[in-house]
CHARMM-style PDB file with segment names, atoms N, HN, CA, C and O in Angstrom:
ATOM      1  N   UNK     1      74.827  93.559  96.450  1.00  0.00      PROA
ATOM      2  CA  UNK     1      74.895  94.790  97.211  1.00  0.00      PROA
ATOM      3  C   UNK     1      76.057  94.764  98.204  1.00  0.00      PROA
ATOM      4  O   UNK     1      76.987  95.556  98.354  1.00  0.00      PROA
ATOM      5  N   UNK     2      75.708  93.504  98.910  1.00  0.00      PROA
ATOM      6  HN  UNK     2      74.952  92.861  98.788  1.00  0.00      PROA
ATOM      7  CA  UNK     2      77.122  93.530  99.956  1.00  0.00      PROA
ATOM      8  C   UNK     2      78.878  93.235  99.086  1.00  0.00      PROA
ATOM      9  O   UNK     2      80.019  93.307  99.541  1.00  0.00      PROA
ATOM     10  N   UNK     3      78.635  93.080  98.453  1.00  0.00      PROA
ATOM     11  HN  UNK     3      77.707  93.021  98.083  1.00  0.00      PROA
ATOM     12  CA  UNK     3      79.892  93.097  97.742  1.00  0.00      PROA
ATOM     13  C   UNK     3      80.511  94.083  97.457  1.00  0.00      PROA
ATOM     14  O   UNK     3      81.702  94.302  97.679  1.00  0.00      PROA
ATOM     15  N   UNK     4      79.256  95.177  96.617  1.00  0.00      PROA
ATOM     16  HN  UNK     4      78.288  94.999  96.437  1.00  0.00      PROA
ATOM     17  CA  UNK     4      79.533  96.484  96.439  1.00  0.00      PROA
ATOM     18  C   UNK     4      80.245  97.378  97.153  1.00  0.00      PROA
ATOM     19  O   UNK     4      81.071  98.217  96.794  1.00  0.00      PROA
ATOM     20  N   UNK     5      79.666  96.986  98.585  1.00  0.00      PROA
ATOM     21  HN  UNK     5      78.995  96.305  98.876  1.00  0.00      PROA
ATOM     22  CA  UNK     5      80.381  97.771  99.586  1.00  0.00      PROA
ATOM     23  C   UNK     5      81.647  97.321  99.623  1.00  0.00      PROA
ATOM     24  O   UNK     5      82.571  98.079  99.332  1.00  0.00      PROA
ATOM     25  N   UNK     6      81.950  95.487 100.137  1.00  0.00      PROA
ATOM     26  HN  UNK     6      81.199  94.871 100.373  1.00  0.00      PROA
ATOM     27  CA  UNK     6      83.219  95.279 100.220  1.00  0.00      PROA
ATOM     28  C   UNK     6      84.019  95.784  99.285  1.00  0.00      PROA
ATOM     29  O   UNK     6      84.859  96.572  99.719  1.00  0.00      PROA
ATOM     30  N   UNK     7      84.025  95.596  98.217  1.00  0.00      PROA
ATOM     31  HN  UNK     7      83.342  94.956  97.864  1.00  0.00      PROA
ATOM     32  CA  UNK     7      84.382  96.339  96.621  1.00  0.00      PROA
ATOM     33  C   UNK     7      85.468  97.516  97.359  1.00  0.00      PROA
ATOM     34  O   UNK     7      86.678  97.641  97.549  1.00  0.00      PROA
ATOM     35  N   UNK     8      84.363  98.171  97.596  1.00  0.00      PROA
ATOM     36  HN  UNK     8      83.380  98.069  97.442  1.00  0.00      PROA
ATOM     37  CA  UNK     8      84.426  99.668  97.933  1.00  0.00      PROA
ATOM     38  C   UNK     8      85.666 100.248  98.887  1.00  0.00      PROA
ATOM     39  O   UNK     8      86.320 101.280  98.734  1.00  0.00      PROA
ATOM     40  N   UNK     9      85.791  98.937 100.217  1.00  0.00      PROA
ATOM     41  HN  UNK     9      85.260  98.099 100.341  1.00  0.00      PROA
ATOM     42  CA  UNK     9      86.454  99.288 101.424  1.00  0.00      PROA
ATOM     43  C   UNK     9      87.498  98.296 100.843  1.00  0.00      PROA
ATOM     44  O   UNK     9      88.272  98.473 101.784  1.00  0.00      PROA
ATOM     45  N   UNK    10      87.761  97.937 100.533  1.00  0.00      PROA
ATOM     46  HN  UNK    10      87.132  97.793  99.769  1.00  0.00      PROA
ATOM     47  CA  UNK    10      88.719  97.166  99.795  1.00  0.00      PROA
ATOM     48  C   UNK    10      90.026  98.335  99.156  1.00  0.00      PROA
ATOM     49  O   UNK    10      91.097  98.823  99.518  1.00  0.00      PROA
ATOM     50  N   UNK    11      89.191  98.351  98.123  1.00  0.00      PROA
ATOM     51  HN  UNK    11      88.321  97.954  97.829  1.00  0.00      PROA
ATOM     52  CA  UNK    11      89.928  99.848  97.476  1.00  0.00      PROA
ATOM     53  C   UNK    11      90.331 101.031  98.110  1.00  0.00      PROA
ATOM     54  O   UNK    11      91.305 101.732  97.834  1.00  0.00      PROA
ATOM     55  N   UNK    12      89.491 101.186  98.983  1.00  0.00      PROA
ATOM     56  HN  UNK    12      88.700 100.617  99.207  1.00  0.00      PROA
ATOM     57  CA  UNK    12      90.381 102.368  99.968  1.00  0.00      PROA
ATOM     58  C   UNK    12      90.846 101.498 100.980  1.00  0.00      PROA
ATOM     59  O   UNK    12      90.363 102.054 101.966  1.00  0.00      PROA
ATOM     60  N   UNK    13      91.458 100.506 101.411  1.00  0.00      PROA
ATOM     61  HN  UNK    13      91.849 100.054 100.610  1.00  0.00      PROA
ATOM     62  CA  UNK    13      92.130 100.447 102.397  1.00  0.00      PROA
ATOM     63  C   UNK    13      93.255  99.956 101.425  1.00  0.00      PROA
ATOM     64  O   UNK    13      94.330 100.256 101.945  1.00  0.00      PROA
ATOM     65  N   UNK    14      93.412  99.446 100.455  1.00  0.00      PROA
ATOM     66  HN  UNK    14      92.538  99.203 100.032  1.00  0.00      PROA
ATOM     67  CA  UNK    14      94.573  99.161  99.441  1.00  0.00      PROA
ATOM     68  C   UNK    14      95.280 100.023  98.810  1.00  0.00      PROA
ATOM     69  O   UNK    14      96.428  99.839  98.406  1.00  0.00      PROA
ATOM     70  N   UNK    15      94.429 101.312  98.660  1.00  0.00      PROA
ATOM     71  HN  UNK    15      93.497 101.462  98.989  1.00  0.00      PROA
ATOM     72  CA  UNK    15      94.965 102.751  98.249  1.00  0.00      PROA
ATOM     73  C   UNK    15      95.932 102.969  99.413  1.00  0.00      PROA
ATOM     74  O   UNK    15      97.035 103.010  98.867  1.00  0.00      PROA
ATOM     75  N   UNK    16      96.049 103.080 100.312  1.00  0.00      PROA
ATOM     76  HN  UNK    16      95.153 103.047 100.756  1.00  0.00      PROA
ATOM     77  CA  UNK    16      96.690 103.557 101.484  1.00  0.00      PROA
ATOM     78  C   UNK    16      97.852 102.669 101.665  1.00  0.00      PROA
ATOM     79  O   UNK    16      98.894 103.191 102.063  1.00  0.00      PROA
ATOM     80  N   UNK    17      97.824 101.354 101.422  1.00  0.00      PROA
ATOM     81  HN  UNK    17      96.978 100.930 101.099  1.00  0.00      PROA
ATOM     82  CA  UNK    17      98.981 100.377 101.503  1.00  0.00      PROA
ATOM     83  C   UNK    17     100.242 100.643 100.235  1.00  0.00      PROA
ATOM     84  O   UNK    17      99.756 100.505  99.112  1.00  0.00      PROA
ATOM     85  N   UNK    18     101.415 100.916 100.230  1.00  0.00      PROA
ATOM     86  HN  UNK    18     101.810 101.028 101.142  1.00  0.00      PROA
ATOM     87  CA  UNK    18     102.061 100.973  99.373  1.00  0.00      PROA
ATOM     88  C   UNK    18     102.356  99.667  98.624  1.00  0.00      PROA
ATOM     89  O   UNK    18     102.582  98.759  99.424  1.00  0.00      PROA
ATOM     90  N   UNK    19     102.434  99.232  97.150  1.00  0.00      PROA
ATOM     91  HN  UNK    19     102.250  99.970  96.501  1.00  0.00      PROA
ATOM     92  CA  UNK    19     102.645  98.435  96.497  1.00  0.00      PROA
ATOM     93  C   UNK    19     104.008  97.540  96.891  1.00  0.00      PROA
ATOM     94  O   UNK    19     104.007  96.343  96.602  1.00  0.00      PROA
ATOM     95  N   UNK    20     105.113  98.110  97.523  1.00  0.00      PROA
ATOM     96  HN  UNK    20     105.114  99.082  97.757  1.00  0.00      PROA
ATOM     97  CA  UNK    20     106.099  97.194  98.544  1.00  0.00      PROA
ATOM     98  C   UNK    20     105.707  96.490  99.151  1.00  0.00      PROA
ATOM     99  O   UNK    20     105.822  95.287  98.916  1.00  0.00      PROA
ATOM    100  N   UNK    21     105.131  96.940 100.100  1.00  0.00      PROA
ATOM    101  HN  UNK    21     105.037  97.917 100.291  1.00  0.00      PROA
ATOM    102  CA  UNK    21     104.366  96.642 101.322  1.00  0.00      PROA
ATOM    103  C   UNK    21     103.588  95.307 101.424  1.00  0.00      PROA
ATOM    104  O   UNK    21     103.437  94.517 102.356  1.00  0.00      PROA
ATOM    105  N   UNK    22     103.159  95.326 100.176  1.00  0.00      PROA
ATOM    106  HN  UNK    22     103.282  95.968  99.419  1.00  0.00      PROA
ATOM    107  CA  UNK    22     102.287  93.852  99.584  1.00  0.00      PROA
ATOM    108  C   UNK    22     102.468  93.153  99.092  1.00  0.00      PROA
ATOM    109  O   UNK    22     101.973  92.032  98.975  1.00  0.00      PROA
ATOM    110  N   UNK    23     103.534  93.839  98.512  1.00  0.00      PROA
ATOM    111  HN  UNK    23     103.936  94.750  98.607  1.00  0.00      PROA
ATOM    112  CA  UNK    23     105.390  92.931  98.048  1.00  0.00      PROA
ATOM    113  C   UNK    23     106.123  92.182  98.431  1.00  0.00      PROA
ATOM    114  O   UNK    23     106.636  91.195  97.904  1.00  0.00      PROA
ATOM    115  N   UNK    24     106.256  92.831  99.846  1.00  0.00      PROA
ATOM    116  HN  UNK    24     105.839  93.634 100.274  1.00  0.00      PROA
ATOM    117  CA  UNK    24     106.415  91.906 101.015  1.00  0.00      PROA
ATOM    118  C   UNK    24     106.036  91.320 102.026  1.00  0.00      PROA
ATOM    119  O   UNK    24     106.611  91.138 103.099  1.00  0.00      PROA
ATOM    120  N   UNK    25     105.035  91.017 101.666  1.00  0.00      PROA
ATOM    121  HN  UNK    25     104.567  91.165 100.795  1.00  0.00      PROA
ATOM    122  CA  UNK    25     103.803  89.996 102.433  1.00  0.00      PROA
ATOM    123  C   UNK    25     103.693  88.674 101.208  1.00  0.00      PROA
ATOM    124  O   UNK    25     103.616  87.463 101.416  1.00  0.00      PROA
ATOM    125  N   UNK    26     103.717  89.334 100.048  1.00  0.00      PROA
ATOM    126  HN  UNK    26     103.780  90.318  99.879  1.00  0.00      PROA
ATOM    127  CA  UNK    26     103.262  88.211  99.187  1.00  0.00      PROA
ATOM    128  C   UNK    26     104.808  87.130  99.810  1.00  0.00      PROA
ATOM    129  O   UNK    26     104.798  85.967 100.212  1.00  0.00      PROA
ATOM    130  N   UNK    27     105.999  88.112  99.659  1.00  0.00      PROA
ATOM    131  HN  UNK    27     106.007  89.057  99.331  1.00  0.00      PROA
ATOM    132  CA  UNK    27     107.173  87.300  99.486  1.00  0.00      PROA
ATOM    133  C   UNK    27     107.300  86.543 100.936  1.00  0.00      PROA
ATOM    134  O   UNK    27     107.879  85.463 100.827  1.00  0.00      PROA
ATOM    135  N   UNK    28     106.910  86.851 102.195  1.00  0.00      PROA
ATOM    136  HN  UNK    28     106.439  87.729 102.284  1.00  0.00      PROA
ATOM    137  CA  UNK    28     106.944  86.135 103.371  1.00  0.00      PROA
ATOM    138  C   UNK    28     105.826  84.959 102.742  1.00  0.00      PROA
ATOM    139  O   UNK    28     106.016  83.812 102.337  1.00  0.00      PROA
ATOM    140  N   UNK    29     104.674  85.735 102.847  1.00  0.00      PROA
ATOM    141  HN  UNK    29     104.520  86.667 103.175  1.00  0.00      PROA
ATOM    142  CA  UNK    29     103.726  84.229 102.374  1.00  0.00      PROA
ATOM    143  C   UNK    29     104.137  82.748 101.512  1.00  0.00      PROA
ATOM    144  O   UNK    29     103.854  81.553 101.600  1.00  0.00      PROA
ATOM    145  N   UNK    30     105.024  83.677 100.595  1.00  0.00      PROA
ATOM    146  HN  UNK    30     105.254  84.647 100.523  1.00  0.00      PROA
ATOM    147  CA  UNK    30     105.621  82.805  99.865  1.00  0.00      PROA
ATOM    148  C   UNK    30     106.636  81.758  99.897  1.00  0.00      PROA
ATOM    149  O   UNK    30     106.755  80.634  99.409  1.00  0.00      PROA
ATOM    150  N   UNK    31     107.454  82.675 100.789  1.00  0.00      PROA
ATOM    151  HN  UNK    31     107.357  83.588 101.186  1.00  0.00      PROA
ATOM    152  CA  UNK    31     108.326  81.574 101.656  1.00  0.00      PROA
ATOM    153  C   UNK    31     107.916  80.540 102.543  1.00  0.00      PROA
ATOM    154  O   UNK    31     108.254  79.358 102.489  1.00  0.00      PROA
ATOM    155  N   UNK    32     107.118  81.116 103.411  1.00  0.00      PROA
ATOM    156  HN  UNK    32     106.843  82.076 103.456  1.00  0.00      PROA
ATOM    157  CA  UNK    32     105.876  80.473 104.109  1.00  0.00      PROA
ATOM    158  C   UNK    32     106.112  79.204 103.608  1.00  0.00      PROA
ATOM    159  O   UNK    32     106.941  78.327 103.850  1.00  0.00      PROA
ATOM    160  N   UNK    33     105.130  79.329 102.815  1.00  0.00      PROA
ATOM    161  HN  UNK    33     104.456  80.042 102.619  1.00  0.00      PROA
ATOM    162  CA  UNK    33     104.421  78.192 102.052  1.00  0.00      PROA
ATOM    163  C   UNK    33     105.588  76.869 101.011  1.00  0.00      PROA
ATOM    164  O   UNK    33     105.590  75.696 100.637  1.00  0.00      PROA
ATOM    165  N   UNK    34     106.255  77.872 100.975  1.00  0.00      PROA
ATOM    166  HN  UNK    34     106.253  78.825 101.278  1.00  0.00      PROA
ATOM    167  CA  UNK    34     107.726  76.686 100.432  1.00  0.00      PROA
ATOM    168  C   UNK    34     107.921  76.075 101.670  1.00  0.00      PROA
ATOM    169  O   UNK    34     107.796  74.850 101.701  1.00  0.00      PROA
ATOM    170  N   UNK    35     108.227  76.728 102.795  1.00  0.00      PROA
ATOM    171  HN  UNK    35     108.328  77.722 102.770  1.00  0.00      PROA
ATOM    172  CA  UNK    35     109.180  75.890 103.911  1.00  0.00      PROA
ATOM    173  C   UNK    35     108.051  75.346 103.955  1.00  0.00      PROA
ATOM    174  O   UNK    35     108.512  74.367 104.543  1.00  0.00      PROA
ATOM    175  N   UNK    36     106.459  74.974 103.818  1.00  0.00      PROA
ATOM    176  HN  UNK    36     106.084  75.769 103.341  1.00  0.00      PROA
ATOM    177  CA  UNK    36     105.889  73.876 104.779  1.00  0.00      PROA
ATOM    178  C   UNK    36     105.838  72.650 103.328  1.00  0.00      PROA
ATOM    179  O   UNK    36     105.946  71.438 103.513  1.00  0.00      PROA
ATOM    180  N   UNK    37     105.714  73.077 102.392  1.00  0.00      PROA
ATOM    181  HN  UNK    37     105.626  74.062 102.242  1.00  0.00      PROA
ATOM    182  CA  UNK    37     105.789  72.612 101.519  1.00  0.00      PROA
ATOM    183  C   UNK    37     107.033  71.525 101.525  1.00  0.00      PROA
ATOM    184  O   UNK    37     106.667  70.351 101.470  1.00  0.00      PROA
ATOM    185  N   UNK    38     107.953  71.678 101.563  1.00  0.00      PROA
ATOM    186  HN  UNK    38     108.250  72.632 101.608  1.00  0.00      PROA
ATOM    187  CA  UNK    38     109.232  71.215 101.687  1.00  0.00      PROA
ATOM    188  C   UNK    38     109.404  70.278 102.784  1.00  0.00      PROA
ATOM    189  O   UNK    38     110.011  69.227 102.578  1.00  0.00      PROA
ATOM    190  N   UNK    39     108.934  70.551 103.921  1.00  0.00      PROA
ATOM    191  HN  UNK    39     108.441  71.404 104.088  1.00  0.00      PROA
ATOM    192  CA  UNK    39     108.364  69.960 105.265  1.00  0.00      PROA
ATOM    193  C   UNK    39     107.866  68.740 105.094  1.00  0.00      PROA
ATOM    194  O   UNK    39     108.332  67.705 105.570  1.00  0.00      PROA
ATOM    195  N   UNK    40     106.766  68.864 104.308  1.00  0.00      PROA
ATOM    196  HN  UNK    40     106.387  69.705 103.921  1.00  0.00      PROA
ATOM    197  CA  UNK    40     106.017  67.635 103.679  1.00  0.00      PROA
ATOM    198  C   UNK    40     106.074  66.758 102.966  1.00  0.00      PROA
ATOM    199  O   UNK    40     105.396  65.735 102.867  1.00  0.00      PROA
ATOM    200  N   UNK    41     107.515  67.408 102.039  1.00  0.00      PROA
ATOM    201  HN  UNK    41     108.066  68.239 102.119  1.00  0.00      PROA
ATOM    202  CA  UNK    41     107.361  66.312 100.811  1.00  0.00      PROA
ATOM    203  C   UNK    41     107.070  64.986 100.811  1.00  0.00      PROA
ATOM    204  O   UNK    41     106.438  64.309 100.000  1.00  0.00      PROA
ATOM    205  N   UNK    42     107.885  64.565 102.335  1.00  0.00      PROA
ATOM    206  HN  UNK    42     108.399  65.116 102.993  1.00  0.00      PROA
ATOM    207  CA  UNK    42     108.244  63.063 102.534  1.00  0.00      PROA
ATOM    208  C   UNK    42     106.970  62.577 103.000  1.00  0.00      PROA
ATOM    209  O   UNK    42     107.048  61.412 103.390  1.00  0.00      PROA
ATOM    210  N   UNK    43     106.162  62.936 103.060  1.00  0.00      PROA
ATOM    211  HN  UNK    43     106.099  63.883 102.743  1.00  0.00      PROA
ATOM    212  CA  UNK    43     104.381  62.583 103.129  1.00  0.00      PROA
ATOM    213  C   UNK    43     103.835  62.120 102.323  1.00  0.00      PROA
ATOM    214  O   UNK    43     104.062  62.519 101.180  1.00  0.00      PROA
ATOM    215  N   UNK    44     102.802  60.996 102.562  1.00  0.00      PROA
ATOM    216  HN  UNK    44     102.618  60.673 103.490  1.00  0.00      PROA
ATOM    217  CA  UNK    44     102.111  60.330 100.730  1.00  0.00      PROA
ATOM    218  C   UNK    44     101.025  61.304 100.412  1.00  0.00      PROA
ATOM    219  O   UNK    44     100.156  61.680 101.199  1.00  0.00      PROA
ATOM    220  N   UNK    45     101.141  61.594  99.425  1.00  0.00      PROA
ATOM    221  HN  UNK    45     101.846  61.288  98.785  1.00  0.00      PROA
ATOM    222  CA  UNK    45      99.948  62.493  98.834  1.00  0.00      PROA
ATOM    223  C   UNK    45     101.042  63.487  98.013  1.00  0.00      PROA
ATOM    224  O   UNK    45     102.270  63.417  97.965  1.00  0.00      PROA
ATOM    225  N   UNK    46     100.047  64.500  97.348  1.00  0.00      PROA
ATOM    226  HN  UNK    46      99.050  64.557  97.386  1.00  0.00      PROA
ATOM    227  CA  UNK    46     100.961  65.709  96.509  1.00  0.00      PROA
ATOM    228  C   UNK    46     100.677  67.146  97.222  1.00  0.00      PROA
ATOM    229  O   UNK    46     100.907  68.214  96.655  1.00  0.00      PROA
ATOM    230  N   UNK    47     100.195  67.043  98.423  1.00  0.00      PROA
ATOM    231  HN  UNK    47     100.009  66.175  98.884  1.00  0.00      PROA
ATOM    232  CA  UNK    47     100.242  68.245  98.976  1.00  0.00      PROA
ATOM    233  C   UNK    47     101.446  69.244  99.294  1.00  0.00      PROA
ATOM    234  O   UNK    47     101.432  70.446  99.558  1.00  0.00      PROA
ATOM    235  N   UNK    48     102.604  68.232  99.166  1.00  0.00      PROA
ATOM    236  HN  UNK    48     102.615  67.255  98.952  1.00  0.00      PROA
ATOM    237  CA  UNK    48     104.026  68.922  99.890  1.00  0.00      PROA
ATOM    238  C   UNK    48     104.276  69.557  98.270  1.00  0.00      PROA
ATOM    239  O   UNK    48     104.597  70.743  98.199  1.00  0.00      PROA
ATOM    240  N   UNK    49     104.139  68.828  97.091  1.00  0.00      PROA
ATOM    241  HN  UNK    49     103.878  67.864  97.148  1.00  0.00      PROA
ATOM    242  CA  UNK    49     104.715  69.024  96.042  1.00  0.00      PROA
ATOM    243  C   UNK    49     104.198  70.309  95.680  1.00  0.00      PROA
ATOM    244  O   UNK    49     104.953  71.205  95.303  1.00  0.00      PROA
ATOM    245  N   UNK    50     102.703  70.485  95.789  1.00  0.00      PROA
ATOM    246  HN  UNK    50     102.090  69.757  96.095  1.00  0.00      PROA
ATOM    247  CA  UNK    50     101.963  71.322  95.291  1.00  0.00      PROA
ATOM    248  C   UNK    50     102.047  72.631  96.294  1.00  0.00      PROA
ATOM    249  O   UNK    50     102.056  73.707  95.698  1.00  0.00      PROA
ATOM    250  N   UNK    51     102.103  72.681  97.554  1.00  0.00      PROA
ATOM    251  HN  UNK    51     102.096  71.806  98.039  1.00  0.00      PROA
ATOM    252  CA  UNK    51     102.343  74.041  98.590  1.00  0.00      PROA
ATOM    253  C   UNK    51     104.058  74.389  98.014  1.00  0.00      PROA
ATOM    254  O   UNK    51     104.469  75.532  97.816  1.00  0.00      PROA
ATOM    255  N   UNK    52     104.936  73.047  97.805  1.00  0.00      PROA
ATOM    256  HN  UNK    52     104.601  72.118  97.965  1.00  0.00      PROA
ATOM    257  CA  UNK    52     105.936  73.999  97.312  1.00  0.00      PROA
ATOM    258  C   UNK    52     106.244  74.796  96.043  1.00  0.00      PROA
ATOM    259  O   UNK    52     107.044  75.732  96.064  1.00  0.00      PROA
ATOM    260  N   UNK    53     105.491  74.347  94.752  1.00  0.00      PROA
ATOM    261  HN  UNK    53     104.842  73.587  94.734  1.00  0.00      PROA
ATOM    262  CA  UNK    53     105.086  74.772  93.420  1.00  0.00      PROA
ATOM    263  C   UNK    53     104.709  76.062  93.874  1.00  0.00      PROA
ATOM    264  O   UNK    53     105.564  76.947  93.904  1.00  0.00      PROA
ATOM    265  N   UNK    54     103.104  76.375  94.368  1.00  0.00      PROA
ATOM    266  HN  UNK    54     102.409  75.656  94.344  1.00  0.00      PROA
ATOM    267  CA  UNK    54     102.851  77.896  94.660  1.00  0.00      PROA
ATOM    268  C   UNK    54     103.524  78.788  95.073  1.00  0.00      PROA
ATOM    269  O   UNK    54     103.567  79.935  94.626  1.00  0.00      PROA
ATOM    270  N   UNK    55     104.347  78.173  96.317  1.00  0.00      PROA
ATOM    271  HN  UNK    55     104.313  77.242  96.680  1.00  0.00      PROA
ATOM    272  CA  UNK    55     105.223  79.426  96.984  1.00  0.00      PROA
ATOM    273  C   UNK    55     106.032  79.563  96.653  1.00  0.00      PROA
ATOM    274  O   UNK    55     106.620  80.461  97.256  1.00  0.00      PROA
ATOM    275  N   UNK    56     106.926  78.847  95.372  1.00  0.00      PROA
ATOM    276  HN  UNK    56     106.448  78.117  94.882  1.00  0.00      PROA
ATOM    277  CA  UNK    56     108.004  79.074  94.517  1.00  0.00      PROA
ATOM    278  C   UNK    56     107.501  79.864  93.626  1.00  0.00      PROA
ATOM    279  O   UNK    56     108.229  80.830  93.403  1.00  0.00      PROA
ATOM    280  N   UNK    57     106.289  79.827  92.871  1.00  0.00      PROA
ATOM    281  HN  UNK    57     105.697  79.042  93.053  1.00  0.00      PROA
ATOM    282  CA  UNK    57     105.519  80.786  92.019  1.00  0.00      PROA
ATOM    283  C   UNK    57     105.341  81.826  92.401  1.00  0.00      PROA
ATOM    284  O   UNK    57     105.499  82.717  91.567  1.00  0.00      PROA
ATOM    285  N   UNK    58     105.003  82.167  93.569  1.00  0.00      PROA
ATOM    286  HN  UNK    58     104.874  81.443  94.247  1.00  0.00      PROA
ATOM    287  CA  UNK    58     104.850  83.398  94.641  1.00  0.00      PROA
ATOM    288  C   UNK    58     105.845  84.315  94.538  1.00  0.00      PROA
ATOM    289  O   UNK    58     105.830  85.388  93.936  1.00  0.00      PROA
ATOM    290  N   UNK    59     106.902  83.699  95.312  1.00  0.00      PROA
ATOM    291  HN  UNK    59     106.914  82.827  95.802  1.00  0.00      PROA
ATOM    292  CA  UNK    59     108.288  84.123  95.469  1.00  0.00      PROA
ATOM    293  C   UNK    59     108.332  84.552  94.247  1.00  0.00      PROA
ATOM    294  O   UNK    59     107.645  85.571  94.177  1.00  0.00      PROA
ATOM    295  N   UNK    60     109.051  84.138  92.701  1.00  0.00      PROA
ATOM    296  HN  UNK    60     109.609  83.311  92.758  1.00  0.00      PROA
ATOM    297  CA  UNK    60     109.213  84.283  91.793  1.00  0.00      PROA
ATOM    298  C   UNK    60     108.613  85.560  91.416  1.00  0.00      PROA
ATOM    299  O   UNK    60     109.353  86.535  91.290  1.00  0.00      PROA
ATOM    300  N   UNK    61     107.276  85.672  91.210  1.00  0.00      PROA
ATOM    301  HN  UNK    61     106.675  84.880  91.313  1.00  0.00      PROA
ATOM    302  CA  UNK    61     106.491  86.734  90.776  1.00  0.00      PROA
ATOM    303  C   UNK    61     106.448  87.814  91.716  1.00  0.00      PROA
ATOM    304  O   UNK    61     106.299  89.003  91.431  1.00  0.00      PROA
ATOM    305  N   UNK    62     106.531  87.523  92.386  1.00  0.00      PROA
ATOM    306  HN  UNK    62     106.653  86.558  92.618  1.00  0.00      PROA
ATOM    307  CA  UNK    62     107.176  88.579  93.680  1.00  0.00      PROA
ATOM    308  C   UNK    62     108.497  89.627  93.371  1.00  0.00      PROA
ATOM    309  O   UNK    62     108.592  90.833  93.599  1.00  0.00      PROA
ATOM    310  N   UNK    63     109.407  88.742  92.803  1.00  0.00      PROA
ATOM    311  HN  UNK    63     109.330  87.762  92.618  1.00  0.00      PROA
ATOM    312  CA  UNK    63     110.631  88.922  92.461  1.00  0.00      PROA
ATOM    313  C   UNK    63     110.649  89.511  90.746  1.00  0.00      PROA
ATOM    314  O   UNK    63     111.100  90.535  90.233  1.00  0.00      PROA
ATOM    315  N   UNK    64     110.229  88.814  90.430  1.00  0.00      PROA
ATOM    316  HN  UNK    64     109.863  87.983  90.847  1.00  0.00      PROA
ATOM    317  CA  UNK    64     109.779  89.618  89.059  1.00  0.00      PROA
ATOM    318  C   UNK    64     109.561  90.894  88.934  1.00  0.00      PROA
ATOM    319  O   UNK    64     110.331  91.690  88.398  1.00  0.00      PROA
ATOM    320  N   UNK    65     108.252  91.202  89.540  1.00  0.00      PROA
ATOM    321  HN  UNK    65     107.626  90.555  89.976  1.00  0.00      PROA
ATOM    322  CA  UNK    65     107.765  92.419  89.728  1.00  0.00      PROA
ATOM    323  C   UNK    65     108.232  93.145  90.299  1.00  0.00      PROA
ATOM    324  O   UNK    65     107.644  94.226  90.254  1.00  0.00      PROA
ATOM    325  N   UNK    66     109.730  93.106  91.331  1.00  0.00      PROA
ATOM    326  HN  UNK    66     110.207  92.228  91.367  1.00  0.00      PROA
ATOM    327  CA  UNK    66     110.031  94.012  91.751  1.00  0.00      PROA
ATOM    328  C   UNK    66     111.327  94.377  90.461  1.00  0.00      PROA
ATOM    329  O   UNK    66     111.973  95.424  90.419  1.00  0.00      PROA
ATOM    330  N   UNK    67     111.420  93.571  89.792  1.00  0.00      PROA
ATOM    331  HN  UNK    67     110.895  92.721  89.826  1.00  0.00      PROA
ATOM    332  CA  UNK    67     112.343  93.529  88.776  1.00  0.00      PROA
ATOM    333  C   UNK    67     112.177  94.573  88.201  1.00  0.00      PROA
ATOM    334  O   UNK    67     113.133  95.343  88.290  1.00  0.00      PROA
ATOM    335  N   UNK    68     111.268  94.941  87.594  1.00  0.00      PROA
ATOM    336  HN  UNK    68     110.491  94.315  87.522  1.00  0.00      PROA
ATOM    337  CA  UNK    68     110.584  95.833  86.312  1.00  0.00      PROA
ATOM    338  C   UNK    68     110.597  97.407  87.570  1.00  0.00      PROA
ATOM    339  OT1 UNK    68     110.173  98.501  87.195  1.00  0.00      PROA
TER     340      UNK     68
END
């Protein structure tokens, strides 16, 4: 039930946002997440490797889509 609703307010507050708009949030996020990514590499573990993979994926598809 409570989902339903979220569902609901979801869709109208996303209706109102233009598809740019979220375009460019994905693409800040995305950068985001490279620069900390990148930040990290020199850290043991694969966290730096893997935050920079996504936000290169981000970016990318970001970029893609504004392609088309």
């Amino acid at each position: 039930m409570i989902d339903d609703i979220f569902e609901a307010v979801f869709d109208v507050l996303l209706g109102f946002i233009p598809n740019v708009v979220l375009g460019a949030i994905a693409l800040v996020v995305g950068l985001v997440t490279t620069a900390v990514g990148i930040a990290t590499l020199s850290d043991p573990g694969m966290a730096g490797e893997a935050l920079t993979i996504v936000g290169l994926s981000v970016v990318a598809g970001v970029l893609i889509l504004w392609r088309r």
